[in-house]
C-alpha positions as CSV (number, residue, x, y, z in Angstrom):
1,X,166.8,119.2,-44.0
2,X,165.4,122.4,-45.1
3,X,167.5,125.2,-46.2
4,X,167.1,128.5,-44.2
5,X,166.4,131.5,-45.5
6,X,168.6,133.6,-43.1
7,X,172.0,133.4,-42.4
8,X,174.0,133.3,-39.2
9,X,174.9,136.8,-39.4
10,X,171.2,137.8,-39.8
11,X,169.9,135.5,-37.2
12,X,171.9,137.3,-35.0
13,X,171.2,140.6,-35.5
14,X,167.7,139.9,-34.9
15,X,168.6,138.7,-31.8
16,X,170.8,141.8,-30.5
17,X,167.9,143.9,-31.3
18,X,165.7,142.2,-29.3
19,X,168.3,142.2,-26.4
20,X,168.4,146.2,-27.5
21,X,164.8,146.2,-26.4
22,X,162.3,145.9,-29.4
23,X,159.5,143.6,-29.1
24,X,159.7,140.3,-30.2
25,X,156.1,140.7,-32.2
26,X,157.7,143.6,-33.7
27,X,161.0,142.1,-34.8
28,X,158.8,139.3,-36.5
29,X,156.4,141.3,-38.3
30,X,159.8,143.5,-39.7
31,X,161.7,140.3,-40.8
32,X,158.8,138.2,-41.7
33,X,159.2,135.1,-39.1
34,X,157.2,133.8,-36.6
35,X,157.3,134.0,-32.7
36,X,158.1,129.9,-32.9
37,X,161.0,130.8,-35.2
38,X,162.5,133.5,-33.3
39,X,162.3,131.7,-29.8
40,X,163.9,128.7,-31.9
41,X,167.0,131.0,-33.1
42,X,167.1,132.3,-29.5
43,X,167.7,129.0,-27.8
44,X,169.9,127.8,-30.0
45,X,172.1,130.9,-30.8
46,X,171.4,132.9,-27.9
47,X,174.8,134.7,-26.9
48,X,176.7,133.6,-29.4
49,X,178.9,136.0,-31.8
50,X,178.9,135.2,-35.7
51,X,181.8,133.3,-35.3
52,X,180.3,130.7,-32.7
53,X,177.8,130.0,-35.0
54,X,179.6,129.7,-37.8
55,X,181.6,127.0,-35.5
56,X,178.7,125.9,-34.7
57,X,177.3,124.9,-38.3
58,X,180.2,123.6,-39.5
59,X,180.7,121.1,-36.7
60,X,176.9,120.3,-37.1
61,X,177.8,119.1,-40.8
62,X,180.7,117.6,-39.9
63,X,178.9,115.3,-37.1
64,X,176.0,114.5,-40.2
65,X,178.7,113.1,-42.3
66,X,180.4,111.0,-39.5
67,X,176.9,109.7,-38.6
68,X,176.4,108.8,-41.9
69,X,180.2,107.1,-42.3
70,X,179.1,105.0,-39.4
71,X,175.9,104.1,-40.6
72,X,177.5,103.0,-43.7
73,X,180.2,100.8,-41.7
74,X,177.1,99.5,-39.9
75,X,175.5,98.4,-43.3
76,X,178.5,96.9,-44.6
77,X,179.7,94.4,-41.2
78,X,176.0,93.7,-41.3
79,X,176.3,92.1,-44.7
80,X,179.2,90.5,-44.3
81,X,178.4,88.7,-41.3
82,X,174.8,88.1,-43.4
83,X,177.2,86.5,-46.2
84,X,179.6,84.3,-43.4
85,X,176.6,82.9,-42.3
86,X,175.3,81.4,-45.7
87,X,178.9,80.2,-46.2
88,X,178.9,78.3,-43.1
């Protein structure tokens, strides 16, 4: 996944100013994102405070690496059961 360029804190500011009442075309044009980008932060950060999203981020990561622990589980019964088999 890509890195962004702009962090929680930044994401955010850009969206209280647009709840301040500048223009979303102008808020792109000063921060260098497009409308798709900004109507992406705003649905998924929308409301919350710097802290939420921190929260946010770090449970994200968190729910990657116990996807990928399961995935891994997943590999490993299915090899095992693979190897039973060929003993049998």
């Amino acid at each position: 996944m890509r890195k962004s360029r702009h962090t929680e804190e930044q994401i955010i500011k850009v969206l209280r100013e647009q709840e301040a009442g500048l223009k979303v075309s102008e808020l792109c044009r000063k921060y260098g994102i497009s409308e798709q980008t900004f109507y992406r932060w705003r649905s998924k950060y929308g409301g919350m405070s710097v802290s939420e999203a921190r929260r946010l981020k770090a449970l994200e990561e968190e729910n990657q690496r116990l996807k990928q622990i399961v995935g891994e589980q997943a590999l490993d019964i299915r090899a095992l059961n693979t190897a039973l088999e060929k003993k049998y």
